[in-house]
DSSP file (Angstrom, degrees, kcal/mol; ACC not computed):
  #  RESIDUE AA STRUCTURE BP1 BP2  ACC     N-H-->O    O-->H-N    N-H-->O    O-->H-N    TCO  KAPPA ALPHA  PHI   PSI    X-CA   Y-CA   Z-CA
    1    1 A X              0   0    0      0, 0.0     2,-0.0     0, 0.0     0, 0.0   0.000 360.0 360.0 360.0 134.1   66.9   10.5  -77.9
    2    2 A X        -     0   0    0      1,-0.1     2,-0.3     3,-0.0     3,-0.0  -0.567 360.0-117.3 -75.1 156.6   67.9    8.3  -80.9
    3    3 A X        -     0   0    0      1,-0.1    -1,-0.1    -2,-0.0     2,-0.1  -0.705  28.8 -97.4 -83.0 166.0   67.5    9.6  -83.9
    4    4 A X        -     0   0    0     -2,-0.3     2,-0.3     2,-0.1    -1,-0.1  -0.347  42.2-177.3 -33.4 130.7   65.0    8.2  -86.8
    5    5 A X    >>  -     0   0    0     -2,-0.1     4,-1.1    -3,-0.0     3,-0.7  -0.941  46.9-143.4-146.7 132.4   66.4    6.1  -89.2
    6    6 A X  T 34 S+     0   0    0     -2,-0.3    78,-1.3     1,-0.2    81,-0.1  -0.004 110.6  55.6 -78.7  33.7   65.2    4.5  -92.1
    7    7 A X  T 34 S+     0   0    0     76,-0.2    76,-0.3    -2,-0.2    -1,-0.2   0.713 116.8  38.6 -77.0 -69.1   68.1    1.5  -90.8
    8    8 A X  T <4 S+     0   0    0     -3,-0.7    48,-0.2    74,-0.2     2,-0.2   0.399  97.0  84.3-110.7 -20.1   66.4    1.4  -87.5
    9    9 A X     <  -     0   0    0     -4,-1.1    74,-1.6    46,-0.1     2,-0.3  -0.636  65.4-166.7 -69.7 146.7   62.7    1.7  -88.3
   10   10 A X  E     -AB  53  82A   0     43,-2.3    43,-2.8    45,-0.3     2,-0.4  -0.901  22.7-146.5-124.5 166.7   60.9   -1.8  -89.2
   11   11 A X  E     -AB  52  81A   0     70,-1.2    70,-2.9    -2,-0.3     2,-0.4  -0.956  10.6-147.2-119.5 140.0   58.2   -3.3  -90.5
   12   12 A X  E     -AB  51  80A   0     39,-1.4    39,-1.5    -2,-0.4     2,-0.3  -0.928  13.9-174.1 -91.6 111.6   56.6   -6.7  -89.4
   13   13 A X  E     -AB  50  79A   0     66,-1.6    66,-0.5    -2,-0.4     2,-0.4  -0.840  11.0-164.9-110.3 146.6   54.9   -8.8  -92.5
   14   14 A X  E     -A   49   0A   0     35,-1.1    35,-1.4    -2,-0.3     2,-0.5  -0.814   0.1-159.5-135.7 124.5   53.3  -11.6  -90.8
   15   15 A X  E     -A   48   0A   0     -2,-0.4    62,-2.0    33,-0.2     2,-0.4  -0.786  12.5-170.4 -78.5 107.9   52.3  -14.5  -93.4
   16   16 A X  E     +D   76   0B   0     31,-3.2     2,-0.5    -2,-0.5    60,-0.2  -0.679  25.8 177.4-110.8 174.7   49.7  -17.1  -92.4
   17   17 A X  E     +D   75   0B   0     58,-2.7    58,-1.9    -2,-0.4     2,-0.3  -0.955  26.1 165.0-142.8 127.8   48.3  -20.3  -93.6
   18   18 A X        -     0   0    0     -2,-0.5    56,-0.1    56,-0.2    -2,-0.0  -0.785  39.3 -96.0-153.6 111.6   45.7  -21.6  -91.2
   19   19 A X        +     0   0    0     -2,-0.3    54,-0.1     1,-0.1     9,-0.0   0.439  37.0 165.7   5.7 124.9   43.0  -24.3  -91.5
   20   20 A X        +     0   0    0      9,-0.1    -1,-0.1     7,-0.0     6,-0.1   0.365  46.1 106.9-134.0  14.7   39.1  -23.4  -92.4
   21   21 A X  S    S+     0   0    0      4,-0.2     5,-0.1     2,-0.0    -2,-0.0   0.872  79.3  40.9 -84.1 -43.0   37.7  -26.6  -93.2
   22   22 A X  S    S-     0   0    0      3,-0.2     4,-0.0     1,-0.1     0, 0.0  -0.116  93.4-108.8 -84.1-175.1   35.7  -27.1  -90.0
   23   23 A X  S >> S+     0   0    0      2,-0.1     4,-1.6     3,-0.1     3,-0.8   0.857 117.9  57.3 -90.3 -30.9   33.5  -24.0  -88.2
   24   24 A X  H 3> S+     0   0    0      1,-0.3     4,-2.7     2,-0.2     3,-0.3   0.943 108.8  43.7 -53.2 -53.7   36.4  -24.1  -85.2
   25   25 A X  H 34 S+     0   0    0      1,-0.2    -1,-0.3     2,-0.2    -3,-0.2   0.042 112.2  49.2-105.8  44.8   38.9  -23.5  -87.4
   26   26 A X  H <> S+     0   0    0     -3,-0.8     4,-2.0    -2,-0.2     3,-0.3   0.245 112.3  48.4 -73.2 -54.7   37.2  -21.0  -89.2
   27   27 A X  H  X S+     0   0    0     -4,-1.6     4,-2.1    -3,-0.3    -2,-0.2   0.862 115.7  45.5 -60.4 -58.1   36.3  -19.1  -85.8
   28   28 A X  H  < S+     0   0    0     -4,-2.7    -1,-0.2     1,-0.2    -3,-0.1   0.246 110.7  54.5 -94.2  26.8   40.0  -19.4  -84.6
   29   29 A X  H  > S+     0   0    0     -3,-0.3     4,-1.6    -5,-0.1     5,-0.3   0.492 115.6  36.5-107.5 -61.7   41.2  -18.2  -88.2
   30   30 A X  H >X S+     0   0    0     -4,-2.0     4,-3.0     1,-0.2     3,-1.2   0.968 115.8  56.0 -69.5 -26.9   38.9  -14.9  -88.0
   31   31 A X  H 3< S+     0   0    0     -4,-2.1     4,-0.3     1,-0.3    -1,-0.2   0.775 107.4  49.6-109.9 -42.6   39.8  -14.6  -84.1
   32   32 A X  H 34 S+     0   0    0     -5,-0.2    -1,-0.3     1,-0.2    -2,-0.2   0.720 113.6  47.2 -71.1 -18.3   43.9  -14.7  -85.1
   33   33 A X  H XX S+     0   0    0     -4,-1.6     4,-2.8    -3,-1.2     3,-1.0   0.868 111.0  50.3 -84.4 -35.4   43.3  -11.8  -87.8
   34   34 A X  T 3< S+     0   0    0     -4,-3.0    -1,-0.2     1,-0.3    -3,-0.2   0.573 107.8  50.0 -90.7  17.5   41.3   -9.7  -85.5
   35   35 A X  T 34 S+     0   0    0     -4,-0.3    -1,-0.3     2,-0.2    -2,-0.1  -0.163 114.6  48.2-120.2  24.2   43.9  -10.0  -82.7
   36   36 A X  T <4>S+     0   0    0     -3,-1.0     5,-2.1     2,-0.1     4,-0.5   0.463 115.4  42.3-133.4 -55.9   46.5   -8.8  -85.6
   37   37 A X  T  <5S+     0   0    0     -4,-2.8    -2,-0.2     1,-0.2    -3,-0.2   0.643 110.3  57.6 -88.1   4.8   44.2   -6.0  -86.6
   38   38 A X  T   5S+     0   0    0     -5,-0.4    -1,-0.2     1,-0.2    -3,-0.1   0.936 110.1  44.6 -90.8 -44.0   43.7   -5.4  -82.8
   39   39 A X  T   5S-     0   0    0      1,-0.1    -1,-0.2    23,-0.1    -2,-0.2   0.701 131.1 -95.1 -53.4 -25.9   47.8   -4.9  -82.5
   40   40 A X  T   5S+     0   0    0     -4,-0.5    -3,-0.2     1,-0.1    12,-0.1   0.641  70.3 155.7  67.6  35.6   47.8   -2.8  -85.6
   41   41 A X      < -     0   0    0     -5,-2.1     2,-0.3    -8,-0.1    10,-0.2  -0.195  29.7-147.5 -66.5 172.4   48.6   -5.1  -88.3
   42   42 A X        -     0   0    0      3,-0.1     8,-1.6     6,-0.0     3,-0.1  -0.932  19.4-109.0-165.0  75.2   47.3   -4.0  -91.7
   43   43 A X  B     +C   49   0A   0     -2,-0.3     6,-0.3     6,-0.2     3,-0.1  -0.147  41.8 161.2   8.7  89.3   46.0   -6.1  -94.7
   44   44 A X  S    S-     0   0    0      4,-2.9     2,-0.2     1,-0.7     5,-0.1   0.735  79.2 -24.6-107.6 -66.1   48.7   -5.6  -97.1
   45   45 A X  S >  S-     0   0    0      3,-0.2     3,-1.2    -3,-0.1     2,-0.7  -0.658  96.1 -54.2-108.6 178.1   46.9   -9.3  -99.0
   46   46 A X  T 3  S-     0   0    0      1,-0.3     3,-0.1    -2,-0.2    -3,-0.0  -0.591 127.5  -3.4 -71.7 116.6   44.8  -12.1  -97.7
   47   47 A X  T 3  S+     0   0    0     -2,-0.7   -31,-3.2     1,-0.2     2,-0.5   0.065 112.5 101.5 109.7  -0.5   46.3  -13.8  -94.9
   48   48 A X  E <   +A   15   0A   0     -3,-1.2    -4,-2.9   -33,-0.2     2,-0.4  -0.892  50.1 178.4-102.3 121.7   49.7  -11.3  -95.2
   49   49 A X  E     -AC  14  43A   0    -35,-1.4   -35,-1.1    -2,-0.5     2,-0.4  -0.917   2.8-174.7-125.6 127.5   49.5   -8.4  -92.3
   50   50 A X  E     -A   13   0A   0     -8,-1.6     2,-0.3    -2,-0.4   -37,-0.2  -0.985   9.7-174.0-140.2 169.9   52.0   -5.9  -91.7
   51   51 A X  E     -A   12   0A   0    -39,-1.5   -39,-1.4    -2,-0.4     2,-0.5  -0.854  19.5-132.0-167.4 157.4   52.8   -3.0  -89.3
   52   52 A X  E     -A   11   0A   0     -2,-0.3     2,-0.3   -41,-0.2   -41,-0.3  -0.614  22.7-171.7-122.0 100.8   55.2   -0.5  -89.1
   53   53 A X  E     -A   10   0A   0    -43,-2.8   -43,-2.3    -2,-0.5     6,-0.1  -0.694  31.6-121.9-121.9 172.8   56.9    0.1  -86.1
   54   54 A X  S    S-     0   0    0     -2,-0.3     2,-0.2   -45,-0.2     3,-0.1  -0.043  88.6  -6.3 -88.1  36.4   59.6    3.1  -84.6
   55   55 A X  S    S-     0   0    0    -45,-0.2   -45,-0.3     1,-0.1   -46,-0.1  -0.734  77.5 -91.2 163.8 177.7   62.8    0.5  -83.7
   56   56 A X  S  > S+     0   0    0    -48,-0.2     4,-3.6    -2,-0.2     5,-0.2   0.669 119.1  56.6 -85.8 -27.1   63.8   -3.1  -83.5
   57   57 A X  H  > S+     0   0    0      1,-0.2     4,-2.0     2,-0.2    -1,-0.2   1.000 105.3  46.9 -79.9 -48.7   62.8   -3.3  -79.8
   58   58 A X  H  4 S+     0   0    0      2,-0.2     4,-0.3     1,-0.2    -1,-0.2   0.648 109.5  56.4 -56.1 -13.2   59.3   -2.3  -80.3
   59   59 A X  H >> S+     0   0    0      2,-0.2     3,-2.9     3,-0.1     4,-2.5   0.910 111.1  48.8 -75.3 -52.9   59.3   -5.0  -83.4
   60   60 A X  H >X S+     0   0    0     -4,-3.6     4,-1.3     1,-0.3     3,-0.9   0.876 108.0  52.4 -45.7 -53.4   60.3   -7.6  -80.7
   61   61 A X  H 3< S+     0   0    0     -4,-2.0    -1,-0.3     1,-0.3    -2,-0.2   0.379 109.9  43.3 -83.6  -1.7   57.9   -6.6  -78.4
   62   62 A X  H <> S+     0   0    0     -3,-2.9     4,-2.3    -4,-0.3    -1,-0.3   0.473 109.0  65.0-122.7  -7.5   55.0   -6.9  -80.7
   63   63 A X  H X< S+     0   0    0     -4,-2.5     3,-2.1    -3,-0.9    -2,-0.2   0.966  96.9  60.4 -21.8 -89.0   56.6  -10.5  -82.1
   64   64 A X  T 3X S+     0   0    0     -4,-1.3     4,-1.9     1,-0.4    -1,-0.2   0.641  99.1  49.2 -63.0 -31.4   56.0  -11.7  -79.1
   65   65 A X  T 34 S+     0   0    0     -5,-0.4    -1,-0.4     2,-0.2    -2,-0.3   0.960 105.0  52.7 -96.4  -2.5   52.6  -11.3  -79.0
   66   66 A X  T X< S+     0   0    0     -4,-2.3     3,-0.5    -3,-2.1    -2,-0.2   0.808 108.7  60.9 -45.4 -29.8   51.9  -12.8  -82.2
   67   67 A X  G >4 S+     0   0    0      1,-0.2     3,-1.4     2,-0.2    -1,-0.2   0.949 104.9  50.0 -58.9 -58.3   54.2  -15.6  -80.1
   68   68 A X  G 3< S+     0   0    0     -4,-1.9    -1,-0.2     1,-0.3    -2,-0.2   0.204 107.8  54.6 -52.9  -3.9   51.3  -15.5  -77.7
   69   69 A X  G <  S+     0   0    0     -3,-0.5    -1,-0.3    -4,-0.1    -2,-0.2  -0.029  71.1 154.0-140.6  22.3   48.7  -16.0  -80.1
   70   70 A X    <   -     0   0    0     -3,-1.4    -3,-0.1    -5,-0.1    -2,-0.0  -0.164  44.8-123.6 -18.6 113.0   49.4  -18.7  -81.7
   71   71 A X        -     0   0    0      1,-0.1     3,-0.1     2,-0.0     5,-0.1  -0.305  19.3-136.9 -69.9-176.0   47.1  -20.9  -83.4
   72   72 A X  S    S+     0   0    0      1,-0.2     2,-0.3    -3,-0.1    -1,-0.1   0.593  90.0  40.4-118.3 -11.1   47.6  -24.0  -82.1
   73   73 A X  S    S+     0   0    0    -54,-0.1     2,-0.2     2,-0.0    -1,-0.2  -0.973  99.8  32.7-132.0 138.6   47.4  -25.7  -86.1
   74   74 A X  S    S-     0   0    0     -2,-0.3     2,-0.4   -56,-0.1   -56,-0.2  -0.796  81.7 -78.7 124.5 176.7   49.1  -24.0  -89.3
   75   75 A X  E     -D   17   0B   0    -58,-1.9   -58,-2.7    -2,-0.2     2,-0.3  -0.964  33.2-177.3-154.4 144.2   51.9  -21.9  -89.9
   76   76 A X  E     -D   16   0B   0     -2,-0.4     2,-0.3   -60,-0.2   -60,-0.2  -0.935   9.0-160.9-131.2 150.5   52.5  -18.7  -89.4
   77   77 A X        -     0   0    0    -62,-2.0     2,-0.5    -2,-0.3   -62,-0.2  -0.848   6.7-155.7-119.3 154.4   55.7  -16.5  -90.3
   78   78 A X        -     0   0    0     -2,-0.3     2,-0.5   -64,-0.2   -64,-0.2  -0.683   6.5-174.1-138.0 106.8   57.2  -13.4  -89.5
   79   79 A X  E     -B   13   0A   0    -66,-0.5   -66,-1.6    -2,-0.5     2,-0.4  -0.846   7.4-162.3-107.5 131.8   59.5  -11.3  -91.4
   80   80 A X  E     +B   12   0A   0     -2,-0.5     2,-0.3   -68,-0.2   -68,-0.3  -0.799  17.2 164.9-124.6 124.2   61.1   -8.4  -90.1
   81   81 A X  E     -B   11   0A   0    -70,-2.9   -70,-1.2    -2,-0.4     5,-0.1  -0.931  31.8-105.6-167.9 155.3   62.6   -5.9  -92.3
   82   82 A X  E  >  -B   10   0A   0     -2,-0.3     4,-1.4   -72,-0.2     3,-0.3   0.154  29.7-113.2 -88.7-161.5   63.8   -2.2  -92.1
   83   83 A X  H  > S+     0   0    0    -74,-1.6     4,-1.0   -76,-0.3   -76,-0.2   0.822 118.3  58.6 -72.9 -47.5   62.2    0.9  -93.4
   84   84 A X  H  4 S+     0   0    0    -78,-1.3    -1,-0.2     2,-0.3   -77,-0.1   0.704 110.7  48.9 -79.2 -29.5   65.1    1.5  -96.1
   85   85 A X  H >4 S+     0   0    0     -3,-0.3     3,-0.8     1,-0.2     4,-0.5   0.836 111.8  48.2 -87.4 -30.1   63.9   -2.4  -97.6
   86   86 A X  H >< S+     0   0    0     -4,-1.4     3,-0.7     1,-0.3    -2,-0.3   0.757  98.9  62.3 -92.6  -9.8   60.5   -1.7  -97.6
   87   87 A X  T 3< S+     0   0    0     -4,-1.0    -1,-0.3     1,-0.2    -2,-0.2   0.426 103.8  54.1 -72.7 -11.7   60.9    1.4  -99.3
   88   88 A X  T <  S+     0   0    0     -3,-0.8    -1,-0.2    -5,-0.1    -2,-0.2   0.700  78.4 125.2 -96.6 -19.1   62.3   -0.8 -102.1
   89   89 A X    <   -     0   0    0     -3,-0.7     2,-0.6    -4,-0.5    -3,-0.1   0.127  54.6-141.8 -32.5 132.2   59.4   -2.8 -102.3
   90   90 A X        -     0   0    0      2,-0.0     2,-0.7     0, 0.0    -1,-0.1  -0.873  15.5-170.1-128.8 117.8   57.7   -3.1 -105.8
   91   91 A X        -     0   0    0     -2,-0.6     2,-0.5     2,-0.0    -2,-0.0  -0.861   9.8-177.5-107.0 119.9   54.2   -3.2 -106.0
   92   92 A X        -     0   0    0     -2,-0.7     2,-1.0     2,-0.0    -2,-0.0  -0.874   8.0-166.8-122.0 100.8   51.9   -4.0 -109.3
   93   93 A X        -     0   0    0     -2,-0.5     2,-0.1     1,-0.0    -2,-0.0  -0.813  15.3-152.8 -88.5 105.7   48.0   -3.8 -108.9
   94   94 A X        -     0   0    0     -2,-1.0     2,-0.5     1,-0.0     3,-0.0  -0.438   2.9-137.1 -68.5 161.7   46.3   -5.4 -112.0
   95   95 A X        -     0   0    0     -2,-0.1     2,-0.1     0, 0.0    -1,-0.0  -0.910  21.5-106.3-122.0 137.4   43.0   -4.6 -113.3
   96   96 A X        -     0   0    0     -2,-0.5     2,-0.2     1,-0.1     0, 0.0  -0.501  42.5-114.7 -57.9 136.8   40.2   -7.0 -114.5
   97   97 A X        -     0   0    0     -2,-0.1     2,-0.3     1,-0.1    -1,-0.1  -0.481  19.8-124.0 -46.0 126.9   39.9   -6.9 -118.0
   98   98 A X        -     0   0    0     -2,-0.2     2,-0.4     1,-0.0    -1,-0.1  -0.745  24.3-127.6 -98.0 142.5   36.7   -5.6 -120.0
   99   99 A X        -     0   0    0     -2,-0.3     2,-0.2     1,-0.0    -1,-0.0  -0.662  20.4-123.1 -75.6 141.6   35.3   -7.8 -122.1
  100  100 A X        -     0   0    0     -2,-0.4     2,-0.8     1,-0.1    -3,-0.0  -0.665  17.9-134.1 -95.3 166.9   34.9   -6.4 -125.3
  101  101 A X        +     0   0    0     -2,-0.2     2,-1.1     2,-0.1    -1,-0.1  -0.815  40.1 158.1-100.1  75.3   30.8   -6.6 -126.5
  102  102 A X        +     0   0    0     -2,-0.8     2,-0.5     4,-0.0     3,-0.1  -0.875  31.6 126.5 -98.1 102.1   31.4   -7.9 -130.2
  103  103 A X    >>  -     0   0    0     -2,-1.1     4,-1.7     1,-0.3     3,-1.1  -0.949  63.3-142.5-116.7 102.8   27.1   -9.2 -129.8
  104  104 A X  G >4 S+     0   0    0     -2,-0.5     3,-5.8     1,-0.3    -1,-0.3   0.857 107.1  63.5 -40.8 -63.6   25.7   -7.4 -133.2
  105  105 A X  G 34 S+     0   0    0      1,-0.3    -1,-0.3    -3,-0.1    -3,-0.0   0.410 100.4  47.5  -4.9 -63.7   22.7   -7.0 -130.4
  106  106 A X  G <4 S+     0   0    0     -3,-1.1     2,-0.4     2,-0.1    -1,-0.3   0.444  95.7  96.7 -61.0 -39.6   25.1   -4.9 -128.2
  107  107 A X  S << S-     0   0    0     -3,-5.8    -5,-0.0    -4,-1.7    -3,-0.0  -0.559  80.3-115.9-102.7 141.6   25.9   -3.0 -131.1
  108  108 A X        -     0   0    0     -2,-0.4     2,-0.1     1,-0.1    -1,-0.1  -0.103  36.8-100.2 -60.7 146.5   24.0    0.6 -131.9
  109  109 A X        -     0   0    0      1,-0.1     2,-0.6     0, 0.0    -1,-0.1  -0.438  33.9-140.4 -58.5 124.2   21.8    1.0 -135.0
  110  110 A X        -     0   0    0     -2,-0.1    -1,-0.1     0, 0.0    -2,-0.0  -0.834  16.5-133.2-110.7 141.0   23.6    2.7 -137.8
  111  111 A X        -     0   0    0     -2,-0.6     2,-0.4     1,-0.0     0, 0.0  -0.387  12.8-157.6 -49.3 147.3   21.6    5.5 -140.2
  112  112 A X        -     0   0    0      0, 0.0     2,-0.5     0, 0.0    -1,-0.0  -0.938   6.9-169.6-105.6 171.7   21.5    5.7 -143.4
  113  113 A X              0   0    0     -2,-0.4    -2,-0.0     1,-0.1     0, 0.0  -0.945 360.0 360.0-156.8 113.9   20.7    8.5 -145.7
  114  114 A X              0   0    0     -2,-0.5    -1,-0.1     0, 0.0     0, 0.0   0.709 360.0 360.0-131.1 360.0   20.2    8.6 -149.1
C-alpha cells in the first residue's frame, strides 16, 4: 500500500467558458456542470469546479472523462495540482458593503427636556 502524501494527492480545477446565447447552448452548458457535479466536481466559483482525488492515476482517470464530455463549442481547462499546492492556496471572501442611512427620515427622534 502506498502511503498518503500530500505530493501524491491532487486536486483537479476545471475552468470553463462556454456559450449561452441560444437555449441549446444553455441546455448543453447546465448538462456539462451537472456531469461535473455528477463526477464529484465541486463549485469552488462560477464556471470553476474542483475535486480532490487520492493519486495522480485516479486524477487521469477522471480527466478523461471530462475528455469525454466535451462540449463541442468553448474552452474548457484543466489544472492539476497536488495537495501540498492547494494547501497554499489563498482565499479572500469580500462582503457587500452597508450603505450607511444618512436620510434625516431614517433617523430616530431625539427628546428634549427642559
Amino acid at each position: 500500500m502506498k502511503r498518503l502524501s500530500e505530493y501524491r494527492i491532487m486536486w483537479l480545477f476545471v475552468f470553463f467558458d462556454l456559450p449561452t446565447e441560444s437555449k441549446k447552448d444553455r441546455q448543453v452548458y447546465a448538462d456539462f456542470r451537472k456531469r461535473l457535479q455528477g463526477d464529484g466536481f465541486t463549485m469552488m466559483q462560477f464556471s470553476v469546479y474542483i475535486r480532490h482525488c487520492a493519486s495522480s492515476e485516479s486524477a487521469d482517470v477522471h480527466t478523461q472523462r471530462i475528455r469525454n464530455i466535451l462540449p463541442e463549442s468553448g474552452q474548457v481547462s484543466i489544472l492539476r495540482v497536488t495537495d501540498k499546492q492547494f494547501g497554499n492556496m489563498q482565499n479572500f471572501i469580500g462582503q457587500k458593503k452597508q450603505k450607511r442611512k444618512t436620510d434625516e427620515s431614517k433617523m430616530p427622534m431625539q427628546l428634549t427636556l427642559f
